[in-house]
N, C-alpha and C positions, 0 to 999 in steps of 0.2 A: 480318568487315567486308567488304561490296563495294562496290568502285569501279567506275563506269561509264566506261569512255573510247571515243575513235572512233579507228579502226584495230585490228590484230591485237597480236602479239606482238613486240619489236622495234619496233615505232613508236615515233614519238617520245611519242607519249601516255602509253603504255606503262613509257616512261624516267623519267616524272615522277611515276607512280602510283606506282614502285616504291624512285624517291630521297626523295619526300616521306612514305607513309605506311611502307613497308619490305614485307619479303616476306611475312609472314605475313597477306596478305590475297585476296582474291578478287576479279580483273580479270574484271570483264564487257566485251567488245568489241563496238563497233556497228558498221553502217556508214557512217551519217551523225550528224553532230552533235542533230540532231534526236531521235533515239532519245537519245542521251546526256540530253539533257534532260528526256526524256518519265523514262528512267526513275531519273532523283533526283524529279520532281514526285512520282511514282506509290510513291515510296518503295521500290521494286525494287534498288536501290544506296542505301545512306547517304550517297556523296558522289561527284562527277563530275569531272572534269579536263576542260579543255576551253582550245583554246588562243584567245586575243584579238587579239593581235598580232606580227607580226615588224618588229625593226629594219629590214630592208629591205623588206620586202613592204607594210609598215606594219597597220592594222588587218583584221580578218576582221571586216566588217558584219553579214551575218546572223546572226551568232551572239550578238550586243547586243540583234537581237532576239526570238532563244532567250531570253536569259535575263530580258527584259521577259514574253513572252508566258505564259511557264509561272512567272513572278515565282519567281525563285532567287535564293537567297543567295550572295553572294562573301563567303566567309570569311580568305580568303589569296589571295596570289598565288606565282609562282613564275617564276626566266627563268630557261630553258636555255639552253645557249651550242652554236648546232645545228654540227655538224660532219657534212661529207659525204663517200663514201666510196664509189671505184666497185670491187663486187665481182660476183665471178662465180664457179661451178664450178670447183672445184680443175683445178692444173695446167696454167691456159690462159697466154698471156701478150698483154697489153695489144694488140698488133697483131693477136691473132685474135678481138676481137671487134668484130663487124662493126653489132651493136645494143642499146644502153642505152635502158632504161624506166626511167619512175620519176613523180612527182607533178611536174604543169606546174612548179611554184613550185621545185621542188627543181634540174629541167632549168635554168629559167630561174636560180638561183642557181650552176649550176656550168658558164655556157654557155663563158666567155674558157677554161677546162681546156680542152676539148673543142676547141675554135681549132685547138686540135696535133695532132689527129685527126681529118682530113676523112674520115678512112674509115668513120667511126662515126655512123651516125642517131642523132637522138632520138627518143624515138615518147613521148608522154604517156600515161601510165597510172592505174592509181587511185590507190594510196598508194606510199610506199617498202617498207617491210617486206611489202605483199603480191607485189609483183614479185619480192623475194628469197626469199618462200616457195615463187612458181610455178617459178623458178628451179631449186630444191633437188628439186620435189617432180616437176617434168617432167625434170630433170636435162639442162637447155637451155644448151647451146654455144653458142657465141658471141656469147653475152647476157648481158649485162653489169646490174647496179640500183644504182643509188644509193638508199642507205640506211646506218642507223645500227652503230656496229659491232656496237655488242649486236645486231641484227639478222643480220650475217655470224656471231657467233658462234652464236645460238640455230637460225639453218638451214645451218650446216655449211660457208659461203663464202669463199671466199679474194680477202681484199682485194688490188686491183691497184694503188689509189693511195689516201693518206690526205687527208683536209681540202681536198677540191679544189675546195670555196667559192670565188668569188671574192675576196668579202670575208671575211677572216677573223674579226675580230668581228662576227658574226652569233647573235642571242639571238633566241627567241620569247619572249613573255608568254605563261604559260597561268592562268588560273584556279581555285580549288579551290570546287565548288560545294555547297550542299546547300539542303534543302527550307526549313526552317526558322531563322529568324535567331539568332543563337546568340550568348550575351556572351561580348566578345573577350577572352581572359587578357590580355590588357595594353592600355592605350591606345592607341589606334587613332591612326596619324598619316598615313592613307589612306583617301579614301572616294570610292566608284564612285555616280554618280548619278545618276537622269535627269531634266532641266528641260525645261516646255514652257512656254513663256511664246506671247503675243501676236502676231501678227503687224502688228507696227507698226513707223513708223521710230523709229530708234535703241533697240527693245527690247534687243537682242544686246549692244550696247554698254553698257547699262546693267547687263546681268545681268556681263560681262566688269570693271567697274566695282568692284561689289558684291562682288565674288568679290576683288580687287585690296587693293580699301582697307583692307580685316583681314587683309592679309600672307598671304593663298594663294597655292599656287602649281597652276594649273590647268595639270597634268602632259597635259591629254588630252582632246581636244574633237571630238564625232563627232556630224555632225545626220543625222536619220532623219524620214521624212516621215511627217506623222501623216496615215494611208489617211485617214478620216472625216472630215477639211478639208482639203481642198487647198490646198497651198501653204502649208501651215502645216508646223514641223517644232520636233519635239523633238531636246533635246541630250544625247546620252550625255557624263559628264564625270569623270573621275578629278581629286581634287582633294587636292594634298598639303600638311600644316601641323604646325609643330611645337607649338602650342595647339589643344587637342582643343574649349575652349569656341569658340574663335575661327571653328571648322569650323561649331559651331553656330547661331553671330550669323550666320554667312554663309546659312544654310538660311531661316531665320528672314525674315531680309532679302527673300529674292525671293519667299518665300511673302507676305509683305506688302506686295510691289510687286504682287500677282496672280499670279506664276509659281505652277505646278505640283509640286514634288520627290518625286522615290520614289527612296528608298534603296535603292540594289542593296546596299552592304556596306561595313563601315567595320572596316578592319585593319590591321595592320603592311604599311609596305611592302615588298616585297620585294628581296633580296640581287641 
């Protein structure tokens, strides 16, 4: 079986291909999310990971329209609980590094740490686990990565400080994707969707209405412009219910008010 993810080894992507599907599989790494999708469409991987969102960061847009453009299925989800971690080359200690790299997002989540260390830049880089691998593999002093531990462990790093998040519940959403829509083993009480409706007044509220009255709960609401009209915009929408026909009435409903819907995925929600 391969997985397609974006990042190396040690990424957080990485961490999710290998808690959800287990080890006896085949990790394909890209370096953009793009390729990730090209290769579940092209069937080159059976299924892709791919993250959505962070509690803080909140959603990753282009990647909603990864998975409109090359039309992929969401068959699960998954949230990891991210933990950061500044390590470096054995035997240094925390006052002799003088520069941490690592992904803007990741700097940006561990900036109030660093407050106690003016001695230390941040320099943004590409991901986490590739900073900890150029680390190991240039064998670079006084350079410090945040990244995952499994990442310190799989390049031989010695961590200097654990969970130096700011915020300590800190989770991504990531996705599990693949080419073809698949029947879910058990009732689906989550569905990923995308509405275009009209550009009129009080459409939005009507479609927000709709979704209301049969006891949804729209967990997730992200507009994207549709290029070919301007000013007109489709809604990516995660919608949660504990009646799977009720999810149905609700599709039903704004297809016959004139909306648009394309199912991205209808599954368990995730832990």
């Amino acid at each position: 079986m391969k997985i397609s993810i974006q990042g190396i080894p040690g990424s957080f992507h990485h961490q999710v291909a290998l808690q959800y599907f287990g080890d006896d599989v085949e990790i394909q790494s890209f370096k953009t999310f793009e390729e990730v999708a090209k290769s579940v469409r092209t069937e080159d991987s059976q299924f892709g990971v791919m993250a959505i969102e962070n509690s803080i960061a909140g959603a990753i847009l282009p990647n909603y329209e990864l998975i409109d453009r090359y039309s992929l299925h969401i068959f699960d989800e998954f949230f990891l609980p991210i933990s950061h971690n500044l390590m470096c080359m054995p035997g240094q200690k925390i006052r002799e590094i003088k520069v941490v790299r690592s992904h803007p997002m990741a700097l940006l989540q561990c900036k109030k740490f660093f407050e106690g260390y003016p001695n230390i830049s941040l320099i943004d880089d590409v991901d986490t686990a590739t900073v900890a691998k150029r680390i190991m593999e240039e064998k670079l002093v006084g350079v410090g990565a945040i990244a995952s531990s499994i990442a310190a462990e799989i390049y031989g790093l010695e961590i200097l400080a654990s969970d130096i998040q700011t915020v300590q519940n800190n989770f991504t959403r990531f996705i599990l994707l693949q080419k073809e829509k698949s029947t879910p083993t058990s009732i689906p009480n989550k569905a990923s969707i995308k509405v275009t409706i009209s550009n009129e007044r009080g459409s939005l509220a009507k479609l927000l209405s709709q979704i209301s009255d049969l006891g949804l709960n729209l967990s997730k609401i992200q507009s994207i412009p549709v290029i070919e009209n301007p000013w007109n915009y489709s809604f990516f929408l995660d919608i949660q219910f504990d009646i799977y026909e009720d999810y149905l009435k609700a599709v039903e409903a704004i297809i016959q008010s004139g909306g648009e819907v394309k199912v991205f995925g209808e599954y368990q929600s995730g832990k």
